[in-house]
C-alpha positions in Angstrom: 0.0 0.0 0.0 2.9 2.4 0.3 3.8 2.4 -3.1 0.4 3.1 -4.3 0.7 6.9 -4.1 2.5 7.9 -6.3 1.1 44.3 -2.2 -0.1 47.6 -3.0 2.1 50.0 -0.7 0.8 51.4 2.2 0.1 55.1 2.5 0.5 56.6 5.6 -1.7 59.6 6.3 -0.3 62.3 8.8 -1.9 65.4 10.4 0.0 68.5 9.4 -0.9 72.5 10.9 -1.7 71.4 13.9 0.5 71.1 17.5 -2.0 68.1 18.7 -0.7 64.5 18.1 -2.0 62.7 14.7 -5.1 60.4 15.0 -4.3 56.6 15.2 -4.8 55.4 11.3 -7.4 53.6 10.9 -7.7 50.3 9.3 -9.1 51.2 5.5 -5.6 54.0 6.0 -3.0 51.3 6.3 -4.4 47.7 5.3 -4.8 47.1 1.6 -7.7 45.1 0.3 -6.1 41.5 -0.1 -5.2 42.4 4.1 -8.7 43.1 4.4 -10.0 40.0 2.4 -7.4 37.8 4.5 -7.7 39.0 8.1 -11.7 38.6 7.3 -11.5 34.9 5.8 -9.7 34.1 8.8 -11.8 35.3 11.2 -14.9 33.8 10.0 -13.3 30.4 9.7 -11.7 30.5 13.2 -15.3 31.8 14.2 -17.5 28.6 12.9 -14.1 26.0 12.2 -16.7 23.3 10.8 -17.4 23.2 7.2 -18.1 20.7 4.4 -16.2 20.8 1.4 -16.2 19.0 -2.4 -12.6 19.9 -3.9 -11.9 19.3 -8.0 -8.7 19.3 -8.7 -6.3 18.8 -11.8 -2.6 18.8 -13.1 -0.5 18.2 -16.1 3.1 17.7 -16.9 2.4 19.8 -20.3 2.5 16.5 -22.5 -0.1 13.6 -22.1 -0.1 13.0 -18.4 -3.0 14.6 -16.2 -4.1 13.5 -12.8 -7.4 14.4 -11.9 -9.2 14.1 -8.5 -12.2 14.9 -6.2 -12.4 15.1 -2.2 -15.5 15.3 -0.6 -16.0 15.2 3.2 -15.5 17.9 6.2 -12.8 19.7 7.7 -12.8 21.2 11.4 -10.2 24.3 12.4 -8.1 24.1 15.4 -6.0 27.2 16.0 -3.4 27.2 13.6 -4.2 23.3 12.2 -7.2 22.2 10.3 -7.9 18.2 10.6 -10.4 16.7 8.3 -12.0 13.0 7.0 -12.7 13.1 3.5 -13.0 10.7 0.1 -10.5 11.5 -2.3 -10.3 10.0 -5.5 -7.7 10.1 -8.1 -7.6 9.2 -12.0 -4.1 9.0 -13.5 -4.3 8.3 -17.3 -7.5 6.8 -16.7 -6.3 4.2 -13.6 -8.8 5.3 -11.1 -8.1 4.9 -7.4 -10.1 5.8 -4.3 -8.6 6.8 -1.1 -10.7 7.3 2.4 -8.3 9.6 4.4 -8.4 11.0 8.1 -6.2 13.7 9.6 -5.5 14.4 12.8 -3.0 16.1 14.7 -1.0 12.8 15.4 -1.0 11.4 12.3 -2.7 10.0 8.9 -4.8 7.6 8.6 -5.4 5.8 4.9 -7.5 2.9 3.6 -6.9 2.4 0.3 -9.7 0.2 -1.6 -8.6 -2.8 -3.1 -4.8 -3.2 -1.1 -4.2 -5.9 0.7 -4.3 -5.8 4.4 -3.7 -7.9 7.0 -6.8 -9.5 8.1 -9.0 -7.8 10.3 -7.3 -4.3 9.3 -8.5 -1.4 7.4 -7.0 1.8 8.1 -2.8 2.2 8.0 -1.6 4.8 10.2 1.3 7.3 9.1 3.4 9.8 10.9 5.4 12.8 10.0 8.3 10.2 9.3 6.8 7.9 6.4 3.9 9.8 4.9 5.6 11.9 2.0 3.9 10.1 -0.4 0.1 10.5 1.1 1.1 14.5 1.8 2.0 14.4 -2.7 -1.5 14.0 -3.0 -2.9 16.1 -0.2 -0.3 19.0 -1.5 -2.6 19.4 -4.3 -4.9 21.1 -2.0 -2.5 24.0 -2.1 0.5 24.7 0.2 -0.7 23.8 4.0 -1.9 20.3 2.4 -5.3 20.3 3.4 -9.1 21.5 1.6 -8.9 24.8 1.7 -5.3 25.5 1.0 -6.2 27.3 -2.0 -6.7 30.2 0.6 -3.0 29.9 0.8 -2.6 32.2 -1.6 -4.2 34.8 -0.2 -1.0 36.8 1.1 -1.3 40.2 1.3 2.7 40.7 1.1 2.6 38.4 -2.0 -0.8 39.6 -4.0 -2.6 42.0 -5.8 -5.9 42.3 -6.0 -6.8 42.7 -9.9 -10.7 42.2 -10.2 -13.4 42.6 -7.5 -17.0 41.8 -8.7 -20.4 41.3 -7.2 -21.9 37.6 -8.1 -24.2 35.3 -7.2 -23.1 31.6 -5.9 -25.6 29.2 -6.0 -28.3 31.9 -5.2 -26.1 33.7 -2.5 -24.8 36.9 -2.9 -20.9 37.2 -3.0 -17.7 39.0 -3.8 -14.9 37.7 -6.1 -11.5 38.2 -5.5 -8.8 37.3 -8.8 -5.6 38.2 -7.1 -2.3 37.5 -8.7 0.4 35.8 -7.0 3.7 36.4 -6.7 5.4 33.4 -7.1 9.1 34.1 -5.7 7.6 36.2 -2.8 4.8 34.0 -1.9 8.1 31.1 -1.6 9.7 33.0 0.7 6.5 32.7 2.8 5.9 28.9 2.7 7.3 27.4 5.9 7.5 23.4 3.9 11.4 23.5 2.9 9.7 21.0 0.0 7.3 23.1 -0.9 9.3 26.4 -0.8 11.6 25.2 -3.1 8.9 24.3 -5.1 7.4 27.2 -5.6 10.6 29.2 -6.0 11.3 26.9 -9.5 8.2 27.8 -11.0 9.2 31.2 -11.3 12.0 29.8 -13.3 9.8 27.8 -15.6 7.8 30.8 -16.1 5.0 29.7 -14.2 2.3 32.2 -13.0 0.0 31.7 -10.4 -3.9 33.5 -10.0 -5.8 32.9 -6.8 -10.0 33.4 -6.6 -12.3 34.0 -3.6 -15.9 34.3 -3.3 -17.0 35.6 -0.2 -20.5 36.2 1.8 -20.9 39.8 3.1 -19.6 38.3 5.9 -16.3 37.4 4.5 -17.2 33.7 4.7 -15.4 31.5 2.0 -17.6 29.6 -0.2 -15.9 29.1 -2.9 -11.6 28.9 -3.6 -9.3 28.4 -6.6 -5.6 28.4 -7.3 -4.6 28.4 -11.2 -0.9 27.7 -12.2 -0.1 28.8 -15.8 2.8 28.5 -17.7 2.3 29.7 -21.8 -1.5 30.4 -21.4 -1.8 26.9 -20.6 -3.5 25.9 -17.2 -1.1 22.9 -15.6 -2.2 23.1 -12.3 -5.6 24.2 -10.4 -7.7 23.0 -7.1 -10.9 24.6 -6.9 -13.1 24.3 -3.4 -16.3 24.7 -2.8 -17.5 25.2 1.2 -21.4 24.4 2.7 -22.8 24.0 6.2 -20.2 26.5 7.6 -20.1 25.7 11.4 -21.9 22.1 10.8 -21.6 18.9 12.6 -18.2 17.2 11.8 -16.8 14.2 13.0 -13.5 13.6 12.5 -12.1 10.9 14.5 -9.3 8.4 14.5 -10.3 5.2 12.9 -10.7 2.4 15.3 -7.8 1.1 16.9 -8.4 -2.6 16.1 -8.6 -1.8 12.3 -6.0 0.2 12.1 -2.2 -1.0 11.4 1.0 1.4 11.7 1.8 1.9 7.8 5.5 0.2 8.0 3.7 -2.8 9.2 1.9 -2.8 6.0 2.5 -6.0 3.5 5.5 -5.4 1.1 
């Protein structure tokens, strides 16, 4: 089973002809917009931390190989972490494979339809240490690894808001956000060594990155999207879409007398 995965500048506004002490600025003075969008999307998730999710995702190496997947299932915010249980499947060329995934804070839990297990097991559990193959896939989430991560992007020090437009989203009211991202600044942000240097070569590929939000008048995500370009060809997107913000979720470990630590796994 271990083998199966494969800024706008800030303008600072001073009092001048008077001896009293300049107001405080105020936060529309000395935020820019893509601050503003940020600080709000966090807030709102940090306020409900519960959502569902259904993620499409896609990438190409520019020739004939494209991997395409689809994660459906619910993620739940802890301070800084965000744990979820979701179905992810993955098409490669056509060889589909489906993968029932759990993450928790001490570790990642797989079961993997169709591998062989030792009987009575279901789930294999993975640490830090031996799951760089299961964090490939969830990578294509966007940076942090998880649904959602295409709010990654959204880094006021590293974007520029191009296009803001009123829409509708399934019959709600929202806000889009096309921010472009810049690619050697936004590496210098990523905390992954992996994924920095990632990042930091596509600039030398020519690669560009765009990053879309649609938020409620409540800055609530509903919907998120990362685009990579290179040559006005898309080779790399994850688009999210979020429901039943601050919903039931239950995301607990497996049960203990399914599971198996992954390097007991058959060979």
């Amino acid at each position: 089973m271990r083998r199966f995965l494969v800024v706008i500048p800030l303008v600072l506004l001073a009092a001048c002809g008077s001896a009293q002490p300049a107001p405080a600025p105020t936060t529309s003075q000395v935020k820019g917009e893509l601050a503003v969008l940020a600080e709000s999307i966090a807030a709102r998730r940090a306020e409900l931390r519960t959502a569902r999710f259904h993620t499409d995702g896609f990438a190409s190496d520019g020739a004939a190989t494209e991997v395409r997947n689809t994660a459906d299932g619910v993620i739940r915010q802890d301070g800084g972490s965000v744990f979820g249980a979701f179905t992810l499947n993955v098409d490669t060329g056509g060889a589909a494979r489906k993968i029932d995934l759990v993450v928790l804070g001490d570790g990642l839990y797989a079961h993997l339809d169709g591998a062989p297990m030792p009987e009575g097991k279901k789930w294999a559990r993975y640490t830090a240490e031996n799951s760089a193959e299961i964090s490939g896939l969830l990578r294509g989430f966007g940076p942090s690894a998880m649904a959602g991560a295409e709010l990654d992007y959204l880094e006021p020090t590293a974007g520029l808001v191009l296009r803001k437009a009123s829409e509708q989203l399934d019959g709600v009211p929202v806000t889009r956000y096309d921010v472009a991202v810049d690619t050697v600044k936004i590496a210098k942000l990523l905390e992954d060594p992996d994924i920095q240097l990632q990042h930091a070569q596509l600039a030398e590929y020519g690669v560009t990155i765009s990053a879309f939000a649609w938020v409620d008048a409540t800055g609530l995500p509903l919907k998120a999207e990362y685009r990579f370009e290179q040559n006005g060809k898309v080779v790399k997107s994850s688009t999210t879409r979020f429901t039943d913000w601050g919903g039931a979720a239950e995301i607990t470990a497996p049960p203990a007398a399914e599971t198996i630590p992954a390097e007991q796994l058959p060979k």
